[in-house]
C-alpha positions, 0 to 999 in steps of 0.5 A, spaced: 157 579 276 156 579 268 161 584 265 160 588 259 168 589 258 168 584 252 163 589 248 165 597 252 166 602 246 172 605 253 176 600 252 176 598 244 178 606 243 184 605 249 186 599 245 186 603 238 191 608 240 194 605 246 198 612 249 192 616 250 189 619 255 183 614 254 188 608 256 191 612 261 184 612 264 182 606 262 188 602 265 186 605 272 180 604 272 182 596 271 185 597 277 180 597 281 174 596 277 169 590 280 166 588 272 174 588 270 176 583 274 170 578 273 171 578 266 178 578 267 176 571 271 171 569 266 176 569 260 182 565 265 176 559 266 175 559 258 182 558 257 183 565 253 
């Protein structure tokens, strides 16, 4: 599965101002998300 997470506007703006409502919401969605974990994958095969 190809994952968009490297460029997704969601997860930039969740790491700008990590106490917000968008970080909370997108930390619970990594846990479940499908695309999150094939790039989570992804970066551990390059070494990142």
């Amino acid at each position: 599965m190809e994952s968009k997470c490297a460029d997704c506007a969601l997860r930039k703006k969740a790491e700008a101002r990590p106490g917000s409502l968008v970080a909370r919401l997108w930390r619970w969605h990594t846990g479940w998300c499908p695309g999150w974990k094939a790039y989570q994958k992804d970066l551990k095969q390059q070494g990142a």
